[in-house]
Structure formats: C-alpha cells, structure tokens
VMD Tcl script that draws the C-alpha trace (Angstrom):
set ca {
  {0.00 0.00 0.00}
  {1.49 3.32 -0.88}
  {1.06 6.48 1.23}
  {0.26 8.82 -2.08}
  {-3.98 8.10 -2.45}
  {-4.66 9.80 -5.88}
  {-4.72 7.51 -8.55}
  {-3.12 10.57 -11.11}
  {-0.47 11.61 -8.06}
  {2.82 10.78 -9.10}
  {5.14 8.44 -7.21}
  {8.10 10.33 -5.80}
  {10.44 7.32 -7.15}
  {9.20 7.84 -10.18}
  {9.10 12.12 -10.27}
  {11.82 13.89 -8.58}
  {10.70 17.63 -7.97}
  {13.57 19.50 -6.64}
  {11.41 22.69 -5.61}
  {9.42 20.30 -3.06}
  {10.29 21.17 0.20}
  {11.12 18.01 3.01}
  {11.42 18.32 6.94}
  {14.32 16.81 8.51}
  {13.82 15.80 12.33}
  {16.59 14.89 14.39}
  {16.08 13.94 17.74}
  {18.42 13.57 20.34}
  {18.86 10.46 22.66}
  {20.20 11.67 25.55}
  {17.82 15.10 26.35}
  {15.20 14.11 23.84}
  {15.00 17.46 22.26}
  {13.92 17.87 18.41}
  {15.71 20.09 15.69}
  {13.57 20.68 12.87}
  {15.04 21.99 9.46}
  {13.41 22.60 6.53}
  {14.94 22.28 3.12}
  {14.48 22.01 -0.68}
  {14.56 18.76 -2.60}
  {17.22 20.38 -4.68}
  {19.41 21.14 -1.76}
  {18.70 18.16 0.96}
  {19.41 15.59 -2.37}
  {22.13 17.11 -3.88}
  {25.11 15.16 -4.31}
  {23.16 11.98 -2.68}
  {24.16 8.83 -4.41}
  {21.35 7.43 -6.53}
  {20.33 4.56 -4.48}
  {20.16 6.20 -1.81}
  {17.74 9.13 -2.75}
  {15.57 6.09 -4.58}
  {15.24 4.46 -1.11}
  {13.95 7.57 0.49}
  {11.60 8.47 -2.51}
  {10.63 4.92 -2.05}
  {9.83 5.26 1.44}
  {8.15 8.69 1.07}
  {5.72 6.59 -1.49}
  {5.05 3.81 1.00}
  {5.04 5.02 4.06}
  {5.19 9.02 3.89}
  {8.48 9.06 5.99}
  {11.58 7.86 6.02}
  {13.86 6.86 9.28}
  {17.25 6.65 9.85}
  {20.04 7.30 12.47}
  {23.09 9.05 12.52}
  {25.21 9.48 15.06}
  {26.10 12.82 15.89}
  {24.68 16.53 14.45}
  {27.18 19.33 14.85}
  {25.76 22.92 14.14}
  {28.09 25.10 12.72}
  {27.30 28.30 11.09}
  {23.78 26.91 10.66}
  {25.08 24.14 8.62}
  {24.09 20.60 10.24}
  {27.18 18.47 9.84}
  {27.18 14.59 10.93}
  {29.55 13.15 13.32}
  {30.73 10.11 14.61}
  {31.86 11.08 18.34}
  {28.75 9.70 20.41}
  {28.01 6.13 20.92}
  {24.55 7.13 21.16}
  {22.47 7.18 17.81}
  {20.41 10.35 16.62}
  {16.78 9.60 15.33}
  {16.19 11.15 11.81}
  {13.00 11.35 10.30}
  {12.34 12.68 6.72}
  {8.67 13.39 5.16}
  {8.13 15.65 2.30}
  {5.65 18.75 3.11}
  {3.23 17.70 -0.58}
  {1.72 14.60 -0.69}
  {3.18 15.52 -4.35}
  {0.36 16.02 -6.45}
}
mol new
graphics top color blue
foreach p $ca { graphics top sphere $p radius 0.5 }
foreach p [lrange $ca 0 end-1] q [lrange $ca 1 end] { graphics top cylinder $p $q radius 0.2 }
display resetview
C-alpha cells in the first residue's frame, strides 16, 4: 500500500521535484529534544548517491516518511554536519511537506 492516495499523483520514485520542500527531524537520545530543518529537494538531495535518494523516494511513497540514524549533528554556522563522536544514535526522520500532487 502506498502512502500517495490519488490515482493521477505521481510516485516520488518515479518524479523527482527538486522545488518540493522536506522536513528533517533529528532527535536527540540523551535530552530528547527535536531540531527541525526545513529544506528544498534540490538542496537536501544534492550530491546523494542514486540509491540512496531512490530508497527515500521509495519510502516517502510507501510510508510518507523515512527513518534513519546518525550518530552525531554538529551545528556550525547553521550548517548541520554529521559526526561520529557519540556512541549514542540520533533519530532522523524525513517526510516531504506535498503529498506531491
């Protein structure tokens, strides 16, 4: 069963849009606070090897999410960059903010 419900909707694996916008939630393990960014298609998937942005777009069909870990975020100059320094994992949830029709 696929998350999008109108039959002429297209599939995000099949129709990349890069001026959709997607929500990137990272939570963190140890105080259990939230960052929230919001970014363009264009910027969150650039560079992003192919099989990796057709898993998300996959996921974003099925299941209108997708969820991974990393394990640390790093803030610098507003720029989120990922570490590994923590044993503890970092929650990240993506969803797009169109059901893309």
């Amino acid at each position: 069963m696929y998350a999008v419900t109108f039959p002429k909707t297209p599939l995000f694996a099949e129709h990349f849009n890069p001026d959709l916008k997607v929500i990137e939630l990272v939570g963190c393990p140890i105080s259990g606070d939230i960052l929230e960014t919001q970014y363009s298609f264009a910027n969150y998937f650039h560079n992003m090897k192919e099989s990796e942005l057709q898993e998300i777009m996959e996921s974003f069909d099925k299941l209108g999410y997708y969820e991974t870990f990393c394990d640390y975020v790093e803030i610098v100059d507003g720029v989120q960059r990922f570490k590994r320094l923590h044993e503890d994992h970092y929650p990240v949830t993506l969803f797009p903010l169109t059901n893309n029709r």
